[in-house]
Phi, psi and omega in degrees: 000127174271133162276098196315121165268149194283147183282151170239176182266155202282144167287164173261173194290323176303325164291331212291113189288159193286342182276018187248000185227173207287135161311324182295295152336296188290335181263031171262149176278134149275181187256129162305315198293322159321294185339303184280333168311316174299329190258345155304311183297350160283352189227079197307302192261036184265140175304136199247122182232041187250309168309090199296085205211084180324135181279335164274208160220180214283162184289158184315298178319301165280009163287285206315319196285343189262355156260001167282300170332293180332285186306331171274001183096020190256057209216018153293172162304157163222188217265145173326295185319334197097165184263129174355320211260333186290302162326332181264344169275353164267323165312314188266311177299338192285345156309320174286315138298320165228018184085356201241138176216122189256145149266141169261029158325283227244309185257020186244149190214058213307130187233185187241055153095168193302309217301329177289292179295034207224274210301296179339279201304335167298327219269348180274313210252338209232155150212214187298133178090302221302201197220151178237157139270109137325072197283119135305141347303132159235207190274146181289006198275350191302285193293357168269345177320307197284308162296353184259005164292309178076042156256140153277149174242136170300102175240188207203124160293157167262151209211126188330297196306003170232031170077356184075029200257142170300140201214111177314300242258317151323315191301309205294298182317344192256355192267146197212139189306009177261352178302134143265313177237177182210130181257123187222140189224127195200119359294140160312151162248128005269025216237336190068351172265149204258114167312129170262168188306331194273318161281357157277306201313299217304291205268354149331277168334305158309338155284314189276347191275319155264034192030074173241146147294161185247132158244110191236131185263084194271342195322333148284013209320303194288018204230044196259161196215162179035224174275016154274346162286048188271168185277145161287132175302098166316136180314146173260003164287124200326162168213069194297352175293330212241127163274165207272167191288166180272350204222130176289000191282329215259338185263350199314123154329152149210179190274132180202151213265160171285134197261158219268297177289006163252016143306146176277118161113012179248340153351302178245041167223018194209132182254107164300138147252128176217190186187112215296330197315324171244342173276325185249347174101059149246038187317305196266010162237074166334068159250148184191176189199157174224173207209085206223170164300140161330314190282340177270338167316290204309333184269316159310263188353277175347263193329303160333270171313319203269005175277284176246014195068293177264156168249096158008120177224032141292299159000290189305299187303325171278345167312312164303327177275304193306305186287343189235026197256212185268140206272335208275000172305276211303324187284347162303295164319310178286304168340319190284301214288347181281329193270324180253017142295333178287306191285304197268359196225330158283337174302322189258354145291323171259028175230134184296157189086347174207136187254180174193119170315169174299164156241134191252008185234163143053190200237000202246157162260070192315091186249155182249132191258355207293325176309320193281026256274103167263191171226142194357272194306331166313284184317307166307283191313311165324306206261339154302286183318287179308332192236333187093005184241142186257110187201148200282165144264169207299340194266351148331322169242062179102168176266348193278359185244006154309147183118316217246153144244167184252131155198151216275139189245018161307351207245144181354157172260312150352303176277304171325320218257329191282306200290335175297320176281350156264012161260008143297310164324307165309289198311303175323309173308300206251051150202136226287115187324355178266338177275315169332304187303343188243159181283175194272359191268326164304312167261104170301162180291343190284015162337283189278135176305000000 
């Protein structure tokens, strides 16, 4: 006779010994951005300038269209690929917008947000040996994506004398026969910069030269400021698959940074990742699509289905009203973030101890802190506890971002505008009098790594 054993209690994780759990798993980095998010939760009323986040939200027009879907019954699985009408609406904007034409047969791809198509499109092109290049500082998820891979990463600094903008000739020093890929993301996070067309043709070349793929992280494409906001000219070449728009509105230019992939011969070397999450405020109904050759399609797809089955396709039907509905939410948008970029960039012209490049993208700022000398996680913390301000620090995004805090202008103007001024305060309390004394003209910018 067995005698029944009494159930016990499940160890908690903090018990768990570690050798019950994956080596692969432990050698993942956590994201320094978690971190700082717990110690934001500790300071209930300090302003948070952490978050890569639209303060708005998606427009009425696509809420209503994605609860209509609900109420008709449009709440099956859908096809890996995404459902027809979303495909054919990332075809006709990506045409429109940026100049790039896909089928949305074949080259489209609906994913559960860039970070997702990201791990994909690595996960096609990359495995155990190869090599990825990294331009440092980057989002913190690239090298662990890239380590769930069993690749290594390679990284490249992004460097002051080129504006912190991606730079073939860096790129070219890092390749090695294990390179596959190159992850380039423009504008950037955390850096703001925007590549021009004339330095994607350099790595372009570079690319085609050492036959590696671009893996391009496009998700601010619409969030460009000054003279990087020129419109992209749309192709005049046919597309009989995608039929033409119905609404003349819809054809209007808007401003966008240049993708990599309307180079000639980069098309079927370049996986776009992209995402409704900062162009349209859909951060929490995690939609993106990717945009690749057929053949990296068939395999994301693959890699895909055995993940989730599926793409939310509630997700999807509001996605089709974002993509195909009136443009002026974002142009709205950007218009707050062109003002409340201004309001962060005259605060750190006049305070002594920090510096910062323009940022011509995206919503963020890199400022550099070394004059105070703290160091990133000091600095950060010191200016939570002390002021009530919240800002990622720079080694978050890499080691090449020590040095740096990150911080986000998306957000109330009101409140921004509250936090620059104690954080010049901070900085002016904490920096050491012989840089206090001198102008920002005395120290160039050329400083910062």
């Amino acid at each position: 006779m067995v005698t029944p054993r009494l159930p016990q209690e499940r160890p908690t994780p903090q018990s768990q010994p570690q050798q019950h759990l994956s080596q692969s798993a432990l050698d993942i980095p956590r994201s320094g951005i978690r971190d700082v998010f717990d110690r934001v939760d500790a300071v209930p009323d300090a302003i948070s300038l952490c978050v890569g986040e639209p303060s708005d939200t998606a427009a009425p027009h696509i809420v209503e269209t994605a609860c209509a879907s609900m109420r008709n019954g449009q709440t099956k699985y859908t096809n890996i690929l995404g459902i027809e009408e979303f495909r054919t609406a990332v075809a006709r904007y990506s045409a429109e917008v940026k100049g790039l034409r896909y089928d949305p047969r074949a080259e489209i791809q609906a994913v559960d947000g860039a970070t997702m198509g990201l791990f994909l499109a690595l996960k096609t092109v990359v495995g155990p040996g190869d090599e990825v290049i990294i331009p440092s500082p980057f989002f913190t998820s690239y090298d662990a994506e890239v380590m769930l891979c069993g690749a290594d990463v390679i990284t490249v600094p992004l460097r002051a004398q080129h504006h912190m903008q991606l730079n073939a000739d860096d790129i070219e020093r890092a390749i090695t026969p294990r390179t596959k890929a190159v992850i380039l993301n423009s504008p950037g996070n955390p850096s703001g910069a925007v590549t021009p067309a004339e330095e994607l043709r350099r790595i372009a070349a570079v690319c085609i030269r050492h036959d590696i793929w671009a893996i391009s992280d496009e998700v601010y494409h619409p969030y460009v400021f000054g003279s990087a906001a020129n419109p992209v000219v749309p192709s005049a070449q046919a597309n009989p698959v995608v039929p033409p728009p119905q609404e003349a509105a819809l054809t209007a230019a808007m401003p966008a940074a240049p993708s990599i992939a309307g180079i000639p011969g980069m098309k079927e070397r370049t996986i776009v990742v992209e995402s409704l999450s900062k162009t349209f405020a859909m951060t929490g109904w995690r939609i993106g699509y990717l945009l690749a050759p057929d053949a990296v399609i068939e395999q994301t797809a693959k890699i895909a289905e055995l993940m989730h089955s599926s793409v939310n396709a509630t997700a999807q039907y509001g996605a089709v009203a974002a993509l195909t509905g009136p443009r002026d939410h974002i142009e709205s948008m950007r218009r707050h973030y062109d003002h409340n970029r201004s309001i962060v960039l005259n605060a750190l012209r006049e305070t002594n101890g920090l510096n910062a490049i323009d940022p011509q993208g995206a919503f963020y700022a890199f400022v550099d802190i070394r004059r105070t000398g703290m160091d990133s996680e000091t600095f950060s913390t010191r200016l939570l506890h002390d002021e009530h301000v919240a800002v990622v620090p720079g080694n978050a995004f890499g080691a090449v971002g020590e040095g740096f805090i990150r911080l986000s202008y998306a957000g109330d103007t009101q409140e921004l505008t509250e936090a620059m001024m104690r954080l010049r305060r901070f900085a002016a309390t904490h920096t050491p009098p012989v840089f206090a004394r001198h102008t920002h003209a005395f120290h160039p910018v050329e400083m910062m790594a």
